[in-house]
C-alpha positions as CSV (number, residue, x, y, z in Angstrom):
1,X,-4.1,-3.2,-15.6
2,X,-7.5,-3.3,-13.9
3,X,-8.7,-4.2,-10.1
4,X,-8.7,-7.8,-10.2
5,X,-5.1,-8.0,-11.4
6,X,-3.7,-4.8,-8.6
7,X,-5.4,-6.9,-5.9
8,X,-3.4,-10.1,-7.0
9,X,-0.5,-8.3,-7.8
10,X,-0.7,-7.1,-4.1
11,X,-0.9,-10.5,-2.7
12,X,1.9,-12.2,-4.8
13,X,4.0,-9.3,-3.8
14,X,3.0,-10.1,0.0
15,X,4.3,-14.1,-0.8
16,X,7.2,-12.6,-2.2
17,X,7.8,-10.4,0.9
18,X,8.0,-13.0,3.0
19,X,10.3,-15.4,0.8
20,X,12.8,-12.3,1.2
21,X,12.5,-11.9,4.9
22,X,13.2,-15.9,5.3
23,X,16.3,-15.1,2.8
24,X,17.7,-12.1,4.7
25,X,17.3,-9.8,1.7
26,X,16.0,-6.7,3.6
27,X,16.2,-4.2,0.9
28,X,13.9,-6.0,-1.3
29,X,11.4,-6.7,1.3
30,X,11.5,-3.3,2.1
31,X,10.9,-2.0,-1.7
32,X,8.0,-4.5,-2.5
33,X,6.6,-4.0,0.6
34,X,5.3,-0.4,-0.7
35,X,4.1,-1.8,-3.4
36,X,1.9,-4.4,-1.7
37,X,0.2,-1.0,-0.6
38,X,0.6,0.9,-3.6
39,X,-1.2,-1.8,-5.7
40,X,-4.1,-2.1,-2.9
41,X,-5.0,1.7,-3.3
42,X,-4.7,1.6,-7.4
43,X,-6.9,-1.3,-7.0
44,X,-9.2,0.6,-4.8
45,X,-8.7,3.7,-7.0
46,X,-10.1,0.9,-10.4
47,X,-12.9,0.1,-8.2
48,X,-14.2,3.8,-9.1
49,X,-14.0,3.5,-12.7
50,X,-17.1,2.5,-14.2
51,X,-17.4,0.8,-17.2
52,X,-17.4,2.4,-20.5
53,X,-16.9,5.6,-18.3
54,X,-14.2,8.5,-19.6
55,X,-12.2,8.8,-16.4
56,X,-11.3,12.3,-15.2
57,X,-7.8,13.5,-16.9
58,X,-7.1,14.6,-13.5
59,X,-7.5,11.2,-11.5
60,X,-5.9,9.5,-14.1
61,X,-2.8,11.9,-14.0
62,X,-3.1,11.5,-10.5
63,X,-3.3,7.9,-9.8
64,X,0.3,7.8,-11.8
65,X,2.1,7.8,-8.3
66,X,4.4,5.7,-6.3
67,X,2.7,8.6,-3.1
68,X,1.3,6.4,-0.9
69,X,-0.2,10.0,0.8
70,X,-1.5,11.0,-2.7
71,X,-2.9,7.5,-3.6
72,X,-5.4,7.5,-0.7
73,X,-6.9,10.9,-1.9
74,X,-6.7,10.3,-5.2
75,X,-8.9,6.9,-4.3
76,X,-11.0,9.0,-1.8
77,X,-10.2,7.3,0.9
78,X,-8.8,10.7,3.5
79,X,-11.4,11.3,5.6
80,X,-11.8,7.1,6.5
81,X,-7.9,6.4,6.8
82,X,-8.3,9.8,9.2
83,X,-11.3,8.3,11.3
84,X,-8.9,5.0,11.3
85,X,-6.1,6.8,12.6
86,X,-8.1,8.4,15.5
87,X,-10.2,5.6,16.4
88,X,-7.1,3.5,16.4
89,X,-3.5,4.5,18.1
90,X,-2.4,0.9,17.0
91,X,-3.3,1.3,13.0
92,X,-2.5,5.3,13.4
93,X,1.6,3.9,14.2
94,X,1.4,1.3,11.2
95,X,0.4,3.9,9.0
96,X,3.0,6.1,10.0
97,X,5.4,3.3,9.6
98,X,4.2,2.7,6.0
99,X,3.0,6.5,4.5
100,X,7.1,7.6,3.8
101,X,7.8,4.9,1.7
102,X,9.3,5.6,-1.4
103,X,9.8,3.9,-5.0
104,X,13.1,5.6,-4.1
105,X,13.2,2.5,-1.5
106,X,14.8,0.5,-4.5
107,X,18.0,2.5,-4.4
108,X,18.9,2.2,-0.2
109,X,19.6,-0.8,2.2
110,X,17.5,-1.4,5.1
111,X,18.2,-3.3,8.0
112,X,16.4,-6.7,8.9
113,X,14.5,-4.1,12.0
114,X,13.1,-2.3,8.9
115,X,12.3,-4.3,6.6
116,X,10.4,-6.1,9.6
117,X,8.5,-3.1,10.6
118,X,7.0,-2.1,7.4
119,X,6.1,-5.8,6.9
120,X,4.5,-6.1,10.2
121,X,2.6,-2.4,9.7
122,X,0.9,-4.0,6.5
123,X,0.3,-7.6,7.6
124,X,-0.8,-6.9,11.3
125,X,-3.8,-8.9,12.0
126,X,-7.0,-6.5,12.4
127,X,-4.4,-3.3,12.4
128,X,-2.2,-3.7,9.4
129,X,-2.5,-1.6,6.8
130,X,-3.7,-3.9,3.9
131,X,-6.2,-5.1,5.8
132,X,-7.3,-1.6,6.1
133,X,-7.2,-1.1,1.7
134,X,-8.4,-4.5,1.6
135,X,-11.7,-3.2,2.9
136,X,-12.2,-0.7,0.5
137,X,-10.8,-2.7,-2.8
């Protein structure tokens, strides 16, 4: 999969998102909502890779991760998501709403107040988190 196809597949899972929250099926938005994020930092993580470059055993080993944590280091991307997070109390509380998700997501139920709130960390205008991975993708 390369960068142009982990920065659509983030989008369609955004559409997709919202077509459960209309349908009240909170668990699901919950789950794919991770992986709107997930897919932004392996896109951002492709965006490294040169062409016709070997990649790094460890970065690729790495980069195999549902972590949301792990997937901003692996894509290099600490010490910015840190200056975000000071500069910015509002985008500091959507990250913290979004970081603990889990591909382990898929196997709980979450409320409609949940699945809202990790929606709303990733889509807020200027603060949400994908706009934040956006940047760097």
């Amino acid at each position: 999969m390369n960068r142009r196809e982990l920065k659509n597949l983030a989008l369609t899972r955004r559409k997709e998102v919202e077509v459960l929250l209309k349908n009240r099926q909170y668990s699901g938005a919950y789950y794919l909502s991770g992986y709107i994020i997930e897919c932004g930092l392996k896109a951002c993580i492709a965006k490294q890779t040169q062409k016709f470059d070997f990649p790094d055993k460890k970065t690729v080993m790495d980069s195999y991760t549902h972590d949301l944590e792990k997937l901003v280091k692996v894509a290099q991307l600490y010490p910015t998501l840190e200056t975000a997070r000071r500069s910015d109390p509002a985008f500091a509380n959507n990250w913290l709403v979004v970081k603990d998700w889990s591909e382990e997501s898929r196997y709980q139920k979450y409320t409609r107040q949940e699945a809202t709130a990790i929606y709303l960390a990733i889509t807020e205008p200027n603060r949400g988190v994908l706009q934040w991975v956006q940047q760097h993708w």
